[in-house]
N, C-alpha and C positions, 0 to 999 in steps of 0.2 A: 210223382205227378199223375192226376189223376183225368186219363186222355179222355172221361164221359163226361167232364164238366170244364173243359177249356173251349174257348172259342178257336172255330176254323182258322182268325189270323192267328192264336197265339198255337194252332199246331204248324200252320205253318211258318211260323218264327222257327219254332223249336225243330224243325224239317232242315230250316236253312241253314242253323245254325250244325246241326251235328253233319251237314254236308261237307259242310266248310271246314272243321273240326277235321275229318277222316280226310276227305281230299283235297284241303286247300281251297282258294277262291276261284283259283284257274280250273281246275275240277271242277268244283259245283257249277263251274257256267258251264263247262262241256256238257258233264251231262245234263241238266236245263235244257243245254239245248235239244238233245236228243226229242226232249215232249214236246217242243214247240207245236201249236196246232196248226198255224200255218192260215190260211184262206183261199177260199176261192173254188171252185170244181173242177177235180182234177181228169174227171173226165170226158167234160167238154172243153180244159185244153189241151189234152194229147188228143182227140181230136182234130182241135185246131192247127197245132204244129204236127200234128205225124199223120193225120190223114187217117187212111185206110190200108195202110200199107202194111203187108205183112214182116215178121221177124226179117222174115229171109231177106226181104229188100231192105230194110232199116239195115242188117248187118253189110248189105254191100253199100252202102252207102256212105258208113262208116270204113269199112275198109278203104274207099275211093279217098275219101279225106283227107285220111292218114296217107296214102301214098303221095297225093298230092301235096303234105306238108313237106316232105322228104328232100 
């Protein structure tokens, strides 16, 4: 196969298919997922949800929780 003269769908055919081949179906969706691009800006919403707050207080905050679950 000559990968300078296939179209982008048929490399990515040929992507999926030796995925699936090596790892099985349930593999090639993991890792798939792994590239997800995802959306959105992520750093106007850790803003949103975390504030200003530094490491130190996010980790006691998290420790609070967890004792709380307990």
């Amino acid at each position: 196969m000559d990968i300078g003269t296939i179209t982008p769908e048929e490399i990515r055919r040929e992507g999926l298919k030796a995925l699936a081949e090596r790892l099985g179906v349930v593999g090639m969706i993991r890792f798939l997922q792994q590239f997800e691009r995802g959306e959105g800006d992520y750093t106007r919403d850790r803003e949103k949800f975390l504030g200003n707050k530094s490491v130190e207080e996010l980790v006691e905050e998290i420790k609070a929780r967890r004792t709380n679950r307990c």
